[in-house]
DRENDO-1510 file (C-alpha; in Angstrom, 1 decimal, always signed):
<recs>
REC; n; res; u; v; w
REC; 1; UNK; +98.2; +118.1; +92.5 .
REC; 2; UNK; +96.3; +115.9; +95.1 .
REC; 3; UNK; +95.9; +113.3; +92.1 .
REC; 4; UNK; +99.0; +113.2; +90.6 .
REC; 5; UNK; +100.9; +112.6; +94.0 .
REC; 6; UNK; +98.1; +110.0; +95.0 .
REC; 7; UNK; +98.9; +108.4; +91.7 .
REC; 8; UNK; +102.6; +108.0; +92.6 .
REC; 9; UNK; +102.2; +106.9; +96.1 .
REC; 10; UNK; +99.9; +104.1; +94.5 .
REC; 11; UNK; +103.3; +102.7; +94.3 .
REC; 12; UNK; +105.1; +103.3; +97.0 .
REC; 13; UNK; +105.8; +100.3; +99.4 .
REC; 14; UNK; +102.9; +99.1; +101.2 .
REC; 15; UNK; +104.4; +99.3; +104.5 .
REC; 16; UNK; +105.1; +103.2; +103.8 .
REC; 17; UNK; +101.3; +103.8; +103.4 .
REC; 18; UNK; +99.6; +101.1; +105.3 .
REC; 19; UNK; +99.5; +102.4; +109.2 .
REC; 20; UNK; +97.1; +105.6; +108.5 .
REC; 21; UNK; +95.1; +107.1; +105.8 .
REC; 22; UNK; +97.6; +109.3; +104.1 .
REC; 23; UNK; +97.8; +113.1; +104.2 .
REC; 24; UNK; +99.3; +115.9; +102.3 .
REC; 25; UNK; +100.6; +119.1; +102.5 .
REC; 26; UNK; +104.3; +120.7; +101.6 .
REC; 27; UNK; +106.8; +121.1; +104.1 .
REC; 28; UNK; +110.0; +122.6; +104.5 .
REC; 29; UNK; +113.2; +120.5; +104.6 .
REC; 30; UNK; +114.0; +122.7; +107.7 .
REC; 31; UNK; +111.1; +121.9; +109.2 .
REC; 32; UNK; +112.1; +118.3; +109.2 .
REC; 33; UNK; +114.3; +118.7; +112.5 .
REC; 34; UNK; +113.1; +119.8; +115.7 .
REC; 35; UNK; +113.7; +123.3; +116.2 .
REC; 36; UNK; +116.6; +122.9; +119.2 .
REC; 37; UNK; +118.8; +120.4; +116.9 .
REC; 38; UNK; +119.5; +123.5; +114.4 .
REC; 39; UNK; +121.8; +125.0; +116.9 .
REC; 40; UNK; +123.7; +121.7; +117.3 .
REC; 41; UNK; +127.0; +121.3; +115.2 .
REC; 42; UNK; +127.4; +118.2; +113.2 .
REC; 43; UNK; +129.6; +117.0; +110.1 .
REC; 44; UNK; +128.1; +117.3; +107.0 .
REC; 45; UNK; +128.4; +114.8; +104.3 .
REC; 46; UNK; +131.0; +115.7; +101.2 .
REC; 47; UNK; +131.1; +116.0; +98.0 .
REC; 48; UNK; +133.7; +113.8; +96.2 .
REC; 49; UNK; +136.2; +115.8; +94.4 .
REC; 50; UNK; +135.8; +116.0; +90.1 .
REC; 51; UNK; +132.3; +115.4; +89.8 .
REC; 52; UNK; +131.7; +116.4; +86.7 .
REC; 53; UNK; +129.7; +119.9; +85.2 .
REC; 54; UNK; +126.9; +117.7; +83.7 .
REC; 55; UNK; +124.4; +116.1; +86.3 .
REC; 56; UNK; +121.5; +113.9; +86.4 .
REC; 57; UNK; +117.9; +114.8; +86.3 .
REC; 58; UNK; +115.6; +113.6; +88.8 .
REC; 59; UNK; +115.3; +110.1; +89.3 .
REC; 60; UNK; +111.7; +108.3; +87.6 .
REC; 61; UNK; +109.8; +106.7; +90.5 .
REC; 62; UNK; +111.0; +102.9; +89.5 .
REC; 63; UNK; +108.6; +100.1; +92.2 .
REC; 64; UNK; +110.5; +96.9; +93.4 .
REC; 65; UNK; +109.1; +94.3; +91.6 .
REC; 66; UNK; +112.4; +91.6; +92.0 .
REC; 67; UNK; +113.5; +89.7; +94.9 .
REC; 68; UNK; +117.3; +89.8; +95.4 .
REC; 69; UNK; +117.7; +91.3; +98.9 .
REC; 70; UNK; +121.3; +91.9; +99.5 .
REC; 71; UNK; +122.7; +95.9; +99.5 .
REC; 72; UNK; +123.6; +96.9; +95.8 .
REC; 73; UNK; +126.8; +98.6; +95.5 .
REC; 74; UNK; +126.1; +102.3; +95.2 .
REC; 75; UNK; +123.5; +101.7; +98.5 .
REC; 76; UNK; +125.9; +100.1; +100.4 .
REC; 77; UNK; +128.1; +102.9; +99.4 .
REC; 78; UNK; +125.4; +105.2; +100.6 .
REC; 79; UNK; +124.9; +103.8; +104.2 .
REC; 80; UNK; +129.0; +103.4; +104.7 .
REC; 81; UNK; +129.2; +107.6; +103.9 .
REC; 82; UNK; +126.6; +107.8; +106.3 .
REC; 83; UNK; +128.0; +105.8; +109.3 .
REC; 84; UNK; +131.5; +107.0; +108.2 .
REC; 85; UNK; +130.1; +110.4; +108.5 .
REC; 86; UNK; +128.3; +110.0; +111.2 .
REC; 87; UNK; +129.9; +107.2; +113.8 .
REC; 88; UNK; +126.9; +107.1; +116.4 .
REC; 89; UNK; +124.5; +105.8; +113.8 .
REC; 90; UNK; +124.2; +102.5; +111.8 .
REC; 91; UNK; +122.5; +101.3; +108.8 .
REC; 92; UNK; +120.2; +98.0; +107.4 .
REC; 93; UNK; +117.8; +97.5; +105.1 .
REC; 94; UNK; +118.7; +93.9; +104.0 .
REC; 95; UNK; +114.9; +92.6; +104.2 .
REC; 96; UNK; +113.9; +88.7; +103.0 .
REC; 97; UNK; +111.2; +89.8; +100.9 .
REC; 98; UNK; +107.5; +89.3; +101.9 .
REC; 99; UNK; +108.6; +90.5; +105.8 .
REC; 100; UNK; +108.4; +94.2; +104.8 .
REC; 101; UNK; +104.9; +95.0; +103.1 .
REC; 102; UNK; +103.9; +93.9; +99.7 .
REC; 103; UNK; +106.0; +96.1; +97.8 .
REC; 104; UNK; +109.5; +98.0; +98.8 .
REC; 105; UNK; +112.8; +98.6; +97.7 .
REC; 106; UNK; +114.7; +96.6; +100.0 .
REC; 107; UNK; +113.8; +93.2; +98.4 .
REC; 108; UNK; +115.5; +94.4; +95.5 .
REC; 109; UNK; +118.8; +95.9; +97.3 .
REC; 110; UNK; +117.8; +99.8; +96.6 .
REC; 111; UNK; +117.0; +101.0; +100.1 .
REC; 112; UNK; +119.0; +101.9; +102.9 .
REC; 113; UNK; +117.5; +102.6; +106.6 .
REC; 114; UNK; +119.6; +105.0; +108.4 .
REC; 115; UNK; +119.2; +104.6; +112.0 .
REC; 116; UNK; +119.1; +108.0; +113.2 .
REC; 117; UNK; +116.3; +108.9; +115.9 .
REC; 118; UNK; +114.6; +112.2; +115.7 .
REC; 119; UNK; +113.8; +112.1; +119.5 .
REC; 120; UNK; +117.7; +112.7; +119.9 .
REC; 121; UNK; +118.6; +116.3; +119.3 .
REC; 122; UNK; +122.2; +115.8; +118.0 .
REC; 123; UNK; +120.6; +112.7; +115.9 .
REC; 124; UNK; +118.2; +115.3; +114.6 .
REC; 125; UNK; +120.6; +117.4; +113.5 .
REC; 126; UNK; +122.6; +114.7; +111.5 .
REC; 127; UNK; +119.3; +114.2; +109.7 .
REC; 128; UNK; +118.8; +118.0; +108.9 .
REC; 129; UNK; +122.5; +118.2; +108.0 .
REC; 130; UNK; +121.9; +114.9; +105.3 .
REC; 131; UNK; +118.7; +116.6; +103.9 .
REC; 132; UNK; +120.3; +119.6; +103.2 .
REC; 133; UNK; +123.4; +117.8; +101.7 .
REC; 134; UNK; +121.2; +115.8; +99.2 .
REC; 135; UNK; +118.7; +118.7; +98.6 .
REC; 136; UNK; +120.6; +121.8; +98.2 .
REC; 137; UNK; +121.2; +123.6; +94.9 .
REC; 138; UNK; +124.7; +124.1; +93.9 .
REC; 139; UNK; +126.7; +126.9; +92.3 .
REC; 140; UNK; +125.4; +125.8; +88.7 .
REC; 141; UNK; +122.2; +126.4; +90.1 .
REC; 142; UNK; +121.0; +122.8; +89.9 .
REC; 143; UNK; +118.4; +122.0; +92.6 .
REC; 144; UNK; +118.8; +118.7; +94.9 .
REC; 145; UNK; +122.0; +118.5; +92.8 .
REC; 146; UNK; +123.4; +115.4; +95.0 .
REC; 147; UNK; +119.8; +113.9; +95.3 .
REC; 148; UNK; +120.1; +113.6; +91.5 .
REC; 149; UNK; +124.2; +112.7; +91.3 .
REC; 150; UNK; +123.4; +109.4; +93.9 .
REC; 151; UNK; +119.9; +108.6; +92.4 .
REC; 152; UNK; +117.7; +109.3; +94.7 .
REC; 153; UNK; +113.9; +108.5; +94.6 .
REC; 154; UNK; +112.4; +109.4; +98.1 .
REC; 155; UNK; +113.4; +109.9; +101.5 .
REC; 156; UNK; +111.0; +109.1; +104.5 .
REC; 157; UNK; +111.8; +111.0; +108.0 .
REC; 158; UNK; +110.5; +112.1; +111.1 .
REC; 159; UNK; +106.0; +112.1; +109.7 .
REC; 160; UNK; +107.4; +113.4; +106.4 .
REC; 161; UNK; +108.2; +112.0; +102.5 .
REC; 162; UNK; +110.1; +113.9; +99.9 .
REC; 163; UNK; +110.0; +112.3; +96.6 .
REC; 164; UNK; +111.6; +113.0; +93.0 .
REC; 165; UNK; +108.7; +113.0; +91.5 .
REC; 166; UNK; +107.4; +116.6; +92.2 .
REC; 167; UNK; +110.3; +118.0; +94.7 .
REC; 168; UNK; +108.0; +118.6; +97.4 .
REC; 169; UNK; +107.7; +117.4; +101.1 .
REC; 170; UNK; +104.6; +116.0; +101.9 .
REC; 171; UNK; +102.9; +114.6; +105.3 .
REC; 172; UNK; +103.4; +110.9; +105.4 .
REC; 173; UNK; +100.7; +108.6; +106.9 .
REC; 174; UNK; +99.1; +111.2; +108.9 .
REC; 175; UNK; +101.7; +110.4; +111.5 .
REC; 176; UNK; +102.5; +113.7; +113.0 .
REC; 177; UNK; +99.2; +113.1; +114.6 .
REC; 178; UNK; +100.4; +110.4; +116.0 .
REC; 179; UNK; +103.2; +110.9; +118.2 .
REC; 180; UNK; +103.5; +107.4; +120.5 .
REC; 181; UNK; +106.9; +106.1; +120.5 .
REC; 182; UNK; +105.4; +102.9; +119.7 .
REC; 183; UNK; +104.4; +104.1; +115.8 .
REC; 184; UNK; +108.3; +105.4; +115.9 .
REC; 185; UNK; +109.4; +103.0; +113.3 .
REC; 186; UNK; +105.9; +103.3; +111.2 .
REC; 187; UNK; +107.0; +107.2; +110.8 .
REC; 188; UNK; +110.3; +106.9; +110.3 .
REC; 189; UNK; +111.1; +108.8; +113.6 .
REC; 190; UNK; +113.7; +106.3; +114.5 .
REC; 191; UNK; +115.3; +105.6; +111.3 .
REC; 192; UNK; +115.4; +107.7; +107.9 .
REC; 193; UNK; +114.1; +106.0; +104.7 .
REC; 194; UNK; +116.1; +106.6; +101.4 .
REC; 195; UNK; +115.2; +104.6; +98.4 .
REC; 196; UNK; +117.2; +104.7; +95.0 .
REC; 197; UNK; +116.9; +104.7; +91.5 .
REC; 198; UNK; +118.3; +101.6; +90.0 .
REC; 199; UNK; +121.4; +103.6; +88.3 .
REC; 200; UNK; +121.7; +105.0; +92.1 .
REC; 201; UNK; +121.7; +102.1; +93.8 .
REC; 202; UNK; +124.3; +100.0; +91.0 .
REC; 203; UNK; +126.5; +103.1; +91.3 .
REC; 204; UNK; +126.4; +104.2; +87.4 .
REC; 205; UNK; +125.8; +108.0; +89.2 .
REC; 206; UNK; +128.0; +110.7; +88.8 .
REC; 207; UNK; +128.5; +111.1; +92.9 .
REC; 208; UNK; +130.3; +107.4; +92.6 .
REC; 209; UNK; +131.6; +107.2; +89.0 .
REC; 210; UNK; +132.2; +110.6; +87.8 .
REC; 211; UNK; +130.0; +109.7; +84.8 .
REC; 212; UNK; +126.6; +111.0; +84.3 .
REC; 213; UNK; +124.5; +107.9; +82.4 .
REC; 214; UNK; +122.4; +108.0; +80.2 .
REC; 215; UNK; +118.7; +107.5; +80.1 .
REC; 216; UNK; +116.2; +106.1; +83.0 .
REC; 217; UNK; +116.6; +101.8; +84.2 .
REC; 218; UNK; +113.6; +100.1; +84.5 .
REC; 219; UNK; +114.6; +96.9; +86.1 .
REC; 220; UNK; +113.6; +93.5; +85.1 .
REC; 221; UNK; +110.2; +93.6; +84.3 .
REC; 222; UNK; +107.1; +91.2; +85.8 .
REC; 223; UNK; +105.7; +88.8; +83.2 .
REC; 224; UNK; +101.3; +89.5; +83.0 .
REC; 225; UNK; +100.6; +85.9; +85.0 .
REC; 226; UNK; +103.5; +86.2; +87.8 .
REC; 227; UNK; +103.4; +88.6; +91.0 .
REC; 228; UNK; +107.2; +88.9; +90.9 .
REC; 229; UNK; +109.8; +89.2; +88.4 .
REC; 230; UNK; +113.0; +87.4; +87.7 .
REC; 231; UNK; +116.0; +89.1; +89.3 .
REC; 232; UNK; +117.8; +92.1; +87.7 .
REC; 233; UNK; +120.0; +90.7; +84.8 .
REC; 234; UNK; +121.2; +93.9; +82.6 .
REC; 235; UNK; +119.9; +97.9; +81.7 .
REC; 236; UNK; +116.2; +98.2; +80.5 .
REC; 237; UNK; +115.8; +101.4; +79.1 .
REC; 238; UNK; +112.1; +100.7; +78.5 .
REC; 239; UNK; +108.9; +101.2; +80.7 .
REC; 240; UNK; +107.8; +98.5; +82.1 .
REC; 241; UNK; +104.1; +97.2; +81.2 .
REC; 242; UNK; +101.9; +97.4; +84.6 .
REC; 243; UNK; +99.5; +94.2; +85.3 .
REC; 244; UNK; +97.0; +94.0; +88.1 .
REC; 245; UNK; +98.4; +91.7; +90.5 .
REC; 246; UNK; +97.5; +87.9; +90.2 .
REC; 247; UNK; +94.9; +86.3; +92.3 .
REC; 248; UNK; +94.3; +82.7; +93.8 .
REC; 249; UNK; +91.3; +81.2; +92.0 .
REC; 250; UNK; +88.3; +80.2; +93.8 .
REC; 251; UNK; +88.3; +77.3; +95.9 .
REC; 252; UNK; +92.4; +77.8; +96.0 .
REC; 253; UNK; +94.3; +75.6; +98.6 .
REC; 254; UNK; +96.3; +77.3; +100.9 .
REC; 255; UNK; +99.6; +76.0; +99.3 .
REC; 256; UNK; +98.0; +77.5; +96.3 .
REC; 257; UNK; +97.1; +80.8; +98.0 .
REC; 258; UNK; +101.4; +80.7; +99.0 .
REC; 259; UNK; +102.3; +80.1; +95.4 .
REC; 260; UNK; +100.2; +82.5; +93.7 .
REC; 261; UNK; +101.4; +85.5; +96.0 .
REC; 262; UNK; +105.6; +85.0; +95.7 .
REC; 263; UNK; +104.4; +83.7; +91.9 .
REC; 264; UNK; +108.1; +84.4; +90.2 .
REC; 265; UNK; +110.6; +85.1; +93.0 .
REC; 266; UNK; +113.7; +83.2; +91.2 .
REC; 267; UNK; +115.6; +81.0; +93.7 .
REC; 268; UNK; +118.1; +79.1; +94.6 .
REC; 269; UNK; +120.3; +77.4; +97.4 .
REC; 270; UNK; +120.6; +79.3; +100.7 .
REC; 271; UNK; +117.8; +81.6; +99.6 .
REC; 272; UNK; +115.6; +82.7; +102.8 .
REC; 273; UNK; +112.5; +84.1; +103.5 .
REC; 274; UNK; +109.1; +83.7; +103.1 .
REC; 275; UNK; +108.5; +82.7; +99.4 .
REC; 276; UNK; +110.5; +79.4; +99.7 .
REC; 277; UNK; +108.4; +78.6; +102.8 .
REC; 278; UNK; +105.3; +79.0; +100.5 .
REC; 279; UNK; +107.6; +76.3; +97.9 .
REC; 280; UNK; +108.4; +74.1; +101.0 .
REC; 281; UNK; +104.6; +74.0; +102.1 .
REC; 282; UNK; +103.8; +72.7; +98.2 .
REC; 283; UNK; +106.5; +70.2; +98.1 .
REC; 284; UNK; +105.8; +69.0; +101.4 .
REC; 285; UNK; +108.9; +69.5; +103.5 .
REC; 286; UNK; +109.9; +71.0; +106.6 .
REC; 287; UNK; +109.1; +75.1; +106.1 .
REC; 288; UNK; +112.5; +76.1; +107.2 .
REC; 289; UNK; +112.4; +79.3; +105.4 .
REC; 290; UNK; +115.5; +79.1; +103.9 .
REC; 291; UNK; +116.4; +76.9; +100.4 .
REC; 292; UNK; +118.2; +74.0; +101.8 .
REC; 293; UNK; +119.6; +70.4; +100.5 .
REC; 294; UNK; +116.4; +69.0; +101.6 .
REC; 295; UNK; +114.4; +71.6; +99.5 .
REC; 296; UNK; +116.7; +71.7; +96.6 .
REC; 297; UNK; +116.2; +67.9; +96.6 .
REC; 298; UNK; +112.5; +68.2; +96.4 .
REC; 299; UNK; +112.7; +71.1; +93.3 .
REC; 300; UNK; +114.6; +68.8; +91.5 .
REC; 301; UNK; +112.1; +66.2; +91.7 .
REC; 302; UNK; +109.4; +68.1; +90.8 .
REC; 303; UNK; +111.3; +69.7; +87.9 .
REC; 304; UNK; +112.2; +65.9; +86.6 .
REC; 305; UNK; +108.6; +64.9; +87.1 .
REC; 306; UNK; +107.6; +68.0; +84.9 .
REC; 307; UNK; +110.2; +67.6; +82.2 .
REC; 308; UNK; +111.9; +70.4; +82.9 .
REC; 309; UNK; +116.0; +70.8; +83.8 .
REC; 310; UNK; +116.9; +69.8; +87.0 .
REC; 311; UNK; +119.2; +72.5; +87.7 .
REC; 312; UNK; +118.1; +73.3; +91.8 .
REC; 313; UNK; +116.4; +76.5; +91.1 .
REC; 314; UNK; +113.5; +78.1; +90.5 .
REC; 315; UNK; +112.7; +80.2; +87.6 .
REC; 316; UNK; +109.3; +81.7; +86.1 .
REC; 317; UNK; +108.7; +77.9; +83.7 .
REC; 318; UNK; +109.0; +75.8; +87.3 .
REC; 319; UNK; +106.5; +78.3; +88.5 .
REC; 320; UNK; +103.9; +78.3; +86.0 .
REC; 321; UNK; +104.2; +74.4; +86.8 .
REC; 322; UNK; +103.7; +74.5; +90.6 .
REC; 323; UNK; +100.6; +76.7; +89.8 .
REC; 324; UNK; +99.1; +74.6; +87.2 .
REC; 325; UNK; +99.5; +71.5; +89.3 .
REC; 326; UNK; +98.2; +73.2; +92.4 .
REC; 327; UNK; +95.0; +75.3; +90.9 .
REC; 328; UNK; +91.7; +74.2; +91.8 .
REC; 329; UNK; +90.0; +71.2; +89.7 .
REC; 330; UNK; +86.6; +73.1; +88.6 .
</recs>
């Protein structure tokens, strides 16, 4: 048991395992919420109307591996029904990638952060109310029945993970031994964690379409020599192939070291965050963060220098480029 869920956490965003050495043990979903919030009355999320008789099964644990950070439509569905639901609360999760951890959902659109503070007893109840909405069997006796209809991989609240993979709520990060407000965010006190699958987070689920799909989606896949992979472009039904992550050689500049670790983020105009920084460093021009005229300018010079379309973005062939020019002369 201890293996197989270590195993699967192995690829769980870096952020959601990185503040303390990980613990386990099942809990409850009622022992998510303080005790006094269960006497609290709160709206409850609802079911639409005509879902159909046949349901999904439990989402496959699916890692980010794509940078597109802007809400898919089924998880911006997901955090509307929540606010909608639940007025004093609000949602985000719209991260520039490389700001969040090495690896997490939100770069690729499939994670939503409720804000919703456990410290807050009618707040508390909202999250027990939501946890026993998703995870609940329903009269055909199918368990976390609406878990499975919106595609959902694994919720994070309040020192505790549930995941699809085994059904179970575990201790996350050691954190209820670790109770300063400060670590609030770390634990997912202050805001609950839900991460989809990729039918989940496009909306192909039967909670939004009436229409149970068929078979697991991978995502776009990462190529062997590149530590990102191009953005989502159509279904893959097959498993990805996992690769160790790529390393700076030796003796690697640090423009090189910048490269190597947002290695095949595809971008373009107005793109933000920190992999176009690592692009503007190389190119030598202002590190604005963001993909501007001045940037695009200097891609497009490169690109013509290297015989390759100057079309103002970047793709996996400019990148293999900017690391070959850039790796260390042995």
């Amino acid at each position: 048991m201890f293996g197989m869920f270590r195993s699967r956490l192995a690829h769980v965003p870096l952020r959601l395992i990185a503040v303390l050495a990980l613990t386990f043990g099942a809990v409850s979903a009622a022992a998510v919420a303080a005790t006094p919030a269960e006497a609290i009355s709160v709206p409850s999320l609802r079911a639409p109307a005509g879902l159909p008789r046949a349901i999904e099964p439990m989402a496959d644990y699916v890692a980010q591996t794509s940078c597109q950070p802007a809400f898919r439509s089924g998880t911006l569905a997901l955090g509307r029904l929540l606010v909608r639901t639940y007025p004093n609360t609000s949602f985000g999760g719209n991260y520039a990638c490389g700001t969040d951890g090495g690896r997490s959902e939100h770069y690729d659109g499939r994670a939503v952060d409720w804000m919703n503070t456990s410290r807050d007893a009618r707040h508390a109840a909202q999250a027990a109310s939501v946890i026993k909405f998703l995870l609940a069997t329903d009269r055909s006796g199918n368990k976390f029945a609406m878990a499975r209809r919106m595609g959902v991989m694994y919720i994070i609240w309040n020192n505790n993970i549930w995941g699809s993979w085994d059904g179970k709520w575990a201790a996350y990060n050691n954190c209820a031994k670790t109770p300063s407000p400060s670590l609030d965010s770390a634990c997912h006190r202050n805001h609950m964690h839900i991460s989809l699958s990729w039918n989940g987070a496009l909306g192909r689920t039967s909670f939004w379409s009436k229409h149970v799909f068929g078979g697991n989606d991978y995502g776009p896949c990462r190529a062997k020599d590149l530590n990102w992979a191009a953005n989502y472009a159509r279904v893959n039904y097959s498993q990805c192939r996992s690769y160790p992550a790529v390393g700076a050689p030796r003796g690697s500049s640090s423009a090189m070291q910048g490269l190597v670790r947002y290695s095949g983020v595809a971008m373009g105009y107005n793109f933000y965050g920190p992999p176009i920084a690592a692009v503007q460093a190389a190119l030598r021009v202002p590190v604005t963060y963001r993909f501007d005229s001045q940037t695009t300018a200097a891609v497009n010079r490169f690109k013509r220098a290297h015989r390759l379309v100057a079309n103002g973005v970047i793709d996996a062939l400019t990148w293999r480029n900017l690391l070959a020019v850039y790796k260390p002369k042995r």
